[in-house]
MDTraj code that builds the backbone (N, CA, C; nanometers):
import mdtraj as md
import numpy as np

residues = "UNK UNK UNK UNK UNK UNK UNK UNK UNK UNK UNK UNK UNK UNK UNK UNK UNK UNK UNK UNK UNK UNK UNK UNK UNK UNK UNK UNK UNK UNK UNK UNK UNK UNK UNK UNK UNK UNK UNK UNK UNK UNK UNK UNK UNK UNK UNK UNK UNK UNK UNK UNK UNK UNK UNK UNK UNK UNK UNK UNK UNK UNK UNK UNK UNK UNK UNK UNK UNK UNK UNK UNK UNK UNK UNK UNK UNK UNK UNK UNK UNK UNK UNK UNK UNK UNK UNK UNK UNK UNK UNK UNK UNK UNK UNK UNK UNK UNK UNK UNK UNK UNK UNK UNK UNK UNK UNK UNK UNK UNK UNK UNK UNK".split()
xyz = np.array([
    [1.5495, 0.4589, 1.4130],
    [1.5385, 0.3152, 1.4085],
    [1.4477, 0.2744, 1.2923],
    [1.4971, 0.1826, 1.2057],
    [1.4275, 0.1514, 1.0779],
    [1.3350, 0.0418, 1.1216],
    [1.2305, 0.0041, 1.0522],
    [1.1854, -0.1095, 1.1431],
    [1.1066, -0.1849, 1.0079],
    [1.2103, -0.3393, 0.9661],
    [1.1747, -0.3583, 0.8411],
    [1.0328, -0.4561, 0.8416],
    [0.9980, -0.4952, 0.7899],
    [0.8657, -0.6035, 0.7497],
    [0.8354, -0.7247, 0.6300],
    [0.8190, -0.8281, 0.6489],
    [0.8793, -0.8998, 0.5262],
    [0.7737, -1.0082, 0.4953],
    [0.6414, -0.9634, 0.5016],
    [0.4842, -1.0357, 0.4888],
    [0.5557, -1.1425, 0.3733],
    [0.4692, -1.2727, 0.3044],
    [0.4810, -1.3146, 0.1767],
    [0.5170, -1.2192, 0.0483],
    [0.3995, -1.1405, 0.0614],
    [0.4149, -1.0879, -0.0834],
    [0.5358, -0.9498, -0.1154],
    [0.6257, -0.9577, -0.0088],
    [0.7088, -0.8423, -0.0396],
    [0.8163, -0.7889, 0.1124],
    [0.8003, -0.6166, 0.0814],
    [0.8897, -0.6109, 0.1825],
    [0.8006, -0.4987, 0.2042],
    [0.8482, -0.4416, 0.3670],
    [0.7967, -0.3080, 0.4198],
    [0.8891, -0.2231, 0.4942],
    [0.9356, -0.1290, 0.4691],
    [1.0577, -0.0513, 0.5629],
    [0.9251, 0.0924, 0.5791],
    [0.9908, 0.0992, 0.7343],
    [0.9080, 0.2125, 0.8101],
    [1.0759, 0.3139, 0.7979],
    [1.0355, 0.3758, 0.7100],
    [1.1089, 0.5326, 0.6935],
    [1.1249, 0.6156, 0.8052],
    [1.0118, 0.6958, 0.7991],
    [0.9612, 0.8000, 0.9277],
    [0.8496, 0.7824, 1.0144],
    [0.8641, 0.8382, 1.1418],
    [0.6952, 0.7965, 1.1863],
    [0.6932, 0.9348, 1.2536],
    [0.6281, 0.9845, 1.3400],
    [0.5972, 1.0907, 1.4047],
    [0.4434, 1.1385, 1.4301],
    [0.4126, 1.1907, 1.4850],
    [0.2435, 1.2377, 1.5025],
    [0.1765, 1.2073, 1.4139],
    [0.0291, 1.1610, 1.3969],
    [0.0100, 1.1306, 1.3210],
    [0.0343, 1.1225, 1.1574],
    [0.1716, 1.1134, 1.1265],
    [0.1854, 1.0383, 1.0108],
    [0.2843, 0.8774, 0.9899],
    [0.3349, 0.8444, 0.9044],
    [0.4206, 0.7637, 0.8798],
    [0.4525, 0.6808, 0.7332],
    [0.5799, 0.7048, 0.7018],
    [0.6437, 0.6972, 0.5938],
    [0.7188, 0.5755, 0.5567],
    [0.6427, 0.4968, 0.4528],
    [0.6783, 0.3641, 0.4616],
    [0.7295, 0.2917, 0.2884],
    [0.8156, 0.2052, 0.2778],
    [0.8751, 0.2045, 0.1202],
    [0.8549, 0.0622, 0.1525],
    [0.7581, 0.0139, 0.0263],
    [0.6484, -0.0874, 0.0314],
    [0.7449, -0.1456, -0.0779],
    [0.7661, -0.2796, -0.1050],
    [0.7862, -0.3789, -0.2225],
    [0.7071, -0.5128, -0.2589],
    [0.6290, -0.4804, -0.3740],
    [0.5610, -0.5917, -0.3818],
    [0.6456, -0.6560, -0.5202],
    [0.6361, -0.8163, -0.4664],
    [0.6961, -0.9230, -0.5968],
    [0.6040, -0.8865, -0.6822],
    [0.6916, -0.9650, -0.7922],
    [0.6337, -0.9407, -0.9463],
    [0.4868, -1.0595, -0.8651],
    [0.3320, -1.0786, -0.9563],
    [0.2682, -1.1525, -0.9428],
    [0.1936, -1.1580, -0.8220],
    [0.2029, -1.0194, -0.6858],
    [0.2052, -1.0383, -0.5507],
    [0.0664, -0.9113, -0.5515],
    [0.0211, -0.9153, -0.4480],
    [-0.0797, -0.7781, -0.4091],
    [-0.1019, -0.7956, -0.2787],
    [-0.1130, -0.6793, -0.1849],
    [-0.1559, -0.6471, -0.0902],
    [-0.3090, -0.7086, -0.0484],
    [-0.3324, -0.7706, 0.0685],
    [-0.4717, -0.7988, 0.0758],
    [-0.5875, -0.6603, 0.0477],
    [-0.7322, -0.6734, -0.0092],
    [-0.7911, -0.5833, 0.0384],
    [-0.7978, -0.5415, 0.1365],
    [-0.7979, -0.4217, 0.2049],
    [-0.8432, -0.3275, 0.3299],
    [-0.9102, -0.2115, 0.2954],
    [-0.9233, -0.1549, 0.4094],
    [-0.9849, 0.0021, 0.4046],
    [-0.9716, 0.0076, 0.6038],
    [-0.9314, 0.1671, 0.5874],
    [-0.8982, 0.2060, 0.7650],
    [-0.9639, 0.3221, 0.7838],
    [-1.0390, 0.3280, 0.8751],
    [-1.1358, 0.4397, 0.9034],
    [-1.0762, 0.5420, 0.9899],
    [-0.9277, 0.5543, 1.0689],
    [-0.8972, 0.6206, 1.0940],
    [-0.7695, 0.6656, 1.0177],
    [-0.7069, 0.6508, 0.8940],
    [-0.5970, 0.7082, 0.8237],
    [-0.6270, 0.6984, 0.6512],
    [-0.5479, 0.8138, 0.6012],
    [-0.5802, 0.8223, 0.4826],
    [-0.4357, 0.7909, 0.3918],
    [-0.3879, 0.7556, 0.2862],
    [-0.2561, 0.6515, 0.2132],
    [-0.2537, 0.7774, 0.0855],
    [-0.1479, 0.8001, 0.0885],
    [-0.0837, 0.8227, -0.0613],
    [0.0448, 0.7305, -0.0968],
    [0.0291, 0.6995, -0.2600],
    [0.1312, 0.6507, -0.3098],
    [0.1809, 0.7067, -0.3664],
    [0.3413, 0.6559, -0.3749],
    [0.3869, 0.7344, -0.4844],
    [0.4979, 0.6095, -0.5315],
    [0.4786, 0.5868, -0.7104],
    [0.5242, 0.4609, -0.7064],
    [0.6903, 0.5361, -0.7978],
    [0.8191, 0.4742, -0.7446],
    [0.9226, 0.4841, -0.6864],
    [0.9791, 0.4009, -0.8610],
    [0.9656, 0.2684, -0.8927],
    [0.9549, 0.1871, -1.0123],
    [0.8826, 0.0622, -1.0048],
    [0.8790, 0.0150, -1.1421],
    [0.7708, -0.1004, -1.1105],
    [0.6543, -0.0393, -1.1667],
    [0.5154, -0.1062, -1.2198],
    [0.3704, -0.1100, -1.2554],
    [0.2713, -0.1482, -1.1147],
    [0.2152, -0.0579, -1.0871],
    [0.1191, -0.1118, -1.0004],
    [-0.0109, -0.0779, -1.0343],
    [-0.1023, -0.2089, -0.9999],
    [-0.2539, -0.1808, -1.0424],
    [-0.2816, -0.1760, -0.8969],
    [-0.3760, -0.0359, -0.8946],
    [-0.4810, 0.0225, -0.8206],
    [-0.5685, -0.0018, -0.7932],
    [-0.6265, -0.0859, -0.6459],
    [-0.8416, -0.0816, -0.6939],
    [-0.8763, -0.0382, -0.5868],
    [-0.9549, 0.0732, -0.5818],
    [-1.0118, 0.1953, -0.5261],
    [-1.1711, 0.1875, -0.5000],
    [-1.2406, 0.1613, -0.4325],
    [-1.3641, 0.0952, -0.4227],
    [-1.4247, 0.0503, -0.5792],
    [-1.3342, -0.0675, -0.6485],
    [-1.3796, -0.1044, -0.7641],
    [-1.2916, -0.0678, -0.8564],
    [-1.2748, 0.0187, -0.8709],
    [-1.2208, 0.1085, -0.9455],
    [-1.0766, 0.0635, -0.9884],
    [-1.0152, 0.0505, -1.1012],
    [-0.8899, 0.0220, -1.1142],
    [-0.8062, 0.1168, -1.2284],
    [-0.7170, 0.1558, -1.1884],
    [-0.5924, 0.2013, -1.2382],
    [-0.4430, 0.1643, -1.2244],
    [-0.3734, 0.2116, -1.3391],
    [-0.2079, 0.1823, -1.3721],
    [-0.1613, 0.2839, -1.3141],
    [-0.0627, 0.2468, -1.2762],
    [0.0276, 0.3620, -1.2398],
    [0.1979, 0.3154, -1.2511],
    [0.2704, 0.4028, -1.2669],
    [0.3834, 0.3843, -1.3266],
    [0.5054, 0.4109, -1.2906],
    [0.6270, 0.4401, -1.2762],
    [0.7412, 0.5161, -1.2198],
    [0.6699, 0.6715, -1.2236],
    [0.7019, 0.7596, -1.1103],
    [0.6656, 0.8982, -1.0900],
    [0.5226, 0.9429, -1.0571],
    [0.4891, 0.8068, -1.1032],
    [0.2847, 0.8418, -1.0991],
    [0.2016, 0.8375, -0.9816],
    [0.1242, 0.8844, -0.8969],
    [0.0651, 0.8825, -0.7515],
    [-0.0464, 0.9108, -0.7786],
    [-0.1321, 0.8258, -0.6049],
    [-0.2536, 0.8342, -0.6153],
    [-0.2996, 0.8213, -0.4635],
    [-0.4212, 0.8598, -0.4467],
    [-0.4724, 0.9148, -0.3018],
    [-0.5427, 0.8232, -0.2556],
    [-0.5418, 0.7590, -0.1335],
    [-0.6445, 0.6279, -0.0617],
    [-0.7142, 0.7171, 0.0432],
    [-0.8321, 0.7844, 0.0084],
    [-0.9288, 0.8411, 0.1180],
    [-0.9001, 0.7233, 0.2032],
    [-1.0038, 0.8024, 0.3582],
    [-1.0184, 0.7133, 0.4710],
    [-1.1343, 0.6420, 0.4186],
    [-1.1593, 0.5335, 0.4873],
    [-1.2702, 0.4413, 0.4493],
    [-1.3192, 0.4039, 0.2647],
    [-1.2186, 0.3645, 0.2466],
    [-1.2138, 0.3387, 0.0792],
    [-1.1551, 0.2074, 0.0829],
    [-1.2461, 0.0903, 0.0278],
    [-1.2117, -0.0150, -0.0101],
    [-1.0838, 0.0057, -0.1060],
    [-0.9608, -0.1084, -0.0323],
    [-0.8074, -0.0432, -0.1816],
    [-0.7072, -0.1757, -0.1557],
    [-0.6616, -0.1791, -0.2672],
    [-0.5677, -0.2789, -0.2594],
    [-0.4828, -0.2448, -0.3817],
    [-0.3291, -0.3091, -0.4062],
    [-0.2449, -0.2917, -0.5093],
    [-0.1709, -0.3937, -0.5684],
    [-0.1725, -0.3926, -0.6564],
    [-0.1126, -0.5324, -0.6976],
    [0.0248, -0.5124, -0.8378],
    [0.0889, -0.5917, -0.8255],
    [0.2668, -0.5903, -0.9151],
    [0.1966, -0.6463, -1.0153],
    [0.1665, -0.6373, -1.1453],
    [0.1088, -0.6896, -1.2471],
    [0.2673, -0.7232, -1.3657],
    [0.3267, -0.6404, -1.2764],
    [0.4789, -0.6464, -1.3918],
    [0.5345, -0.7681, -1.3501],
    [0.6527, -0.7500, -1.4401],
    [0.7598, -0.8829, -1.3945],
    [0.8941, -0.8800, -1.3059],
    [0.9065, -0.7043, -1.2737],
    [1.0337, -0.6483, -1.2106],
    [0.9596, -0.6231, -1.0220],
    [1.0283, -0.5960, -0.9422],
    [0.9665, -0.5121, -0.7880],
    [0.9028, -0.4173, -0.8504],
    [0.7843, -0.4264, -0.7561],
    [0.7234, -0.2725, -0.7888],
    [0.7584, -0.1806, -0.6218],
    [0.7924, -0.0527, -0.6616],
    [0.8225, -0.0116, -0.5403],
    [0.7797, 0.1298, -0.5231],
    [0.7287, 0.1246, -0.3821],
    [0.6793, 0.2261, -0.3965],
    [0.6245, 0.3062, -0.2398],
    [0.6421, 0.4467, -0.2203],
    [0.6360, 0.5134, -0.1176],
    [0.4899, 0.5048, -0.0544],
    [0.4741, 0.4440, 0.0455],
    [0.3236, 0.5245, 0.0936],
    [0.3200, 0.6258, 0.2018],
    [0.2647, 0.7146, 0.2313],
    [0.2659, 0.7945, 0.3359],
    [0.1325, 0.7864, 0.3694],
    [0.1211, 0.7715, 0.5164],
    [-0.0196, 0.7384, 0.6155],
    [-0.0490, 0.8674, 0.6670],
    [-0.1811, 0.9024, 0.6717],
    [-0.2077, 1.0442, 0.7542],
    [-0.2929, 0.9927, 0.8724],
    [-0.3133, 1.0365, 0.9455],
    [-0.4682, 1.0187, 1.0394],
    [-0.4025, 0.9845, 1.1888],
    [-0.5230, 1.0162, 1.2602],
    [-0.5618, 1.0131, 1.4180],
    [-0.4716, 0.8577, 1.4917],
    [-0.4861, 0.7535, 1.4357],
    [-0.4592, 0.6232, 1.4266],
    [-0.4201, 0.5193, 1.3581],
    [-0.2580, 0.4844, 1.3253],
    [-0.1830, 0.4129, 1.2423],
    [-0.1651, 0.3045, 1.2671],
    [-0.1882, 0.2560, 1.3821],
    [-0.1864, 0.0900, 1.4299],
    [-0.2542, -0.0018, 1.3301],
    [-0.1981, -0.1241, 1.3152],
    [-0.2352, -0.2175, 1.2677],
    [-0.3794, -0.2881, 1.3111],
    [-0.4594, -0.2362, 1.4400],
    [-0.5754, -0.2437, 1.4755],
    [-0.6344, -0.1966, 1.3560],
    [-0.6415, -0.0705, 1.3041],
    [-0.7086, 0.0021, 1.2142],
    [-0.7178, -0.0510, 1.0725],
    [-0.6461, -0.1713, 1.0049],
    [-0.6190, -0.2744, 0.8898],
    [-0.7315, -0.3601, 0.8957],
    [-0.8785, -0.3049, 0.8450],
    [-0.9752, -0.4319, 0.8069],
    [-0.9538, -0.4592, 0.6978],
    [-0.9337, -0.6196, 0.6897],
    [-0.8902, -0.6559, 0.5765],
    [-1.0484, -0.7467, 0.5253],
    [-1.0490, -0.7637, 0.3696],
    [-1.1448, -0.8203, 0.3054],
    [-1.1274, -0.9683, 0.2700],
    [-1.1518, -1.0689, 0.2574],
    [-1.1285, -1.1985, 0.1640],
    [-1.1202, -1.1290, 0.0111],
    [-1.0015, -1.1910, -0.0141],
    [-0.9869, -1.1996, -0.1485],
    [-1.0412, -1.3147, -0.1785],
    [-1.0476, -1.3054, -0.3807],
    [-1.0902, -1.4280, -0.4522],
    [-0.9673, -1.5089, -0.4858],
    [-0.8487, -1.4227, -0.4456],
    [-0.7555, -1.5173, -0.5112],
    [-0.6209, -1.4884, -0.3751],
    [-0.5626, -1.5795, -0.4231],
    [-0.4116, -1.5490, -0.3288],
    [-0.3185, -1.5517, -0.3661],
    [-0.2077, -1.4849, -0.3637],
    [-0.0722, -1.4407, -0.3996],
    [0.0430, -1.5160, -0.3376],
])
top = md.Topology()
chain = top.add_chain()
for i, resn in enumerate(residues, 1):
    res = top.add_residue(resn, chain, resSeq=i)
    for name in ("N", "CA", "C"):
        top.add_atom(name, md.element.get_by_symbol(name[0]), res)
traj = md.Trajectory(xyz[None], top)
């Protein structure tokens, strides 16, 4: 059972789920970003699919590109944002003890999408 998601800034399809993991193909609009969060019980890899996505990693920011991936420790301030003009798309896979949406502290942003 696919189980899709369709927030403002994009789309979310749940791939796989099973024991603690779950496999999810994220689309953010051109101009769009994910709110800040950080989850103390699961850890995120990306892997971006096509599309430009900017990275911010407690502060920290990086590009990443078609083929290019990157690791969201547990408890790491992170958010991603479509800086391009096409979908950016892209795989995340969740690890950890607890995947519920309980576990999503989200931050105020300065801006909104």
């Amino acid at each position: 059972m696919t189980e899709i998601r369709t927030p403002p800034w994009g789309k979310v399809t749940i791939l796989e789920e099973g024991d603690r993991y779950r496999i999810n193909r994220i689309e953010i609009k051109p101009g769009h970003h994910i709110s800040t969060q950080m989850h103390y019980h699961r850890s995120e890899h990306w892997v971006v699919v096509s599309g430009t996505a900017k990275v911010i990693c407690n502060d920290q920011e990086k590009i990443l590109t078609a083929r290019q991936s990157t690791y969201v420790p547990m408890n790491t301030r992170h958010r991603v944002e479509n800086p391009g003009v096409i979908d950016l798309v892209m795989i995340e896979i969740q690890n950890g003890e607890f995947l519920g949406d309980e576990d999503i502290i989200r931050f105020e942003d300065r801006d909104s999408a």
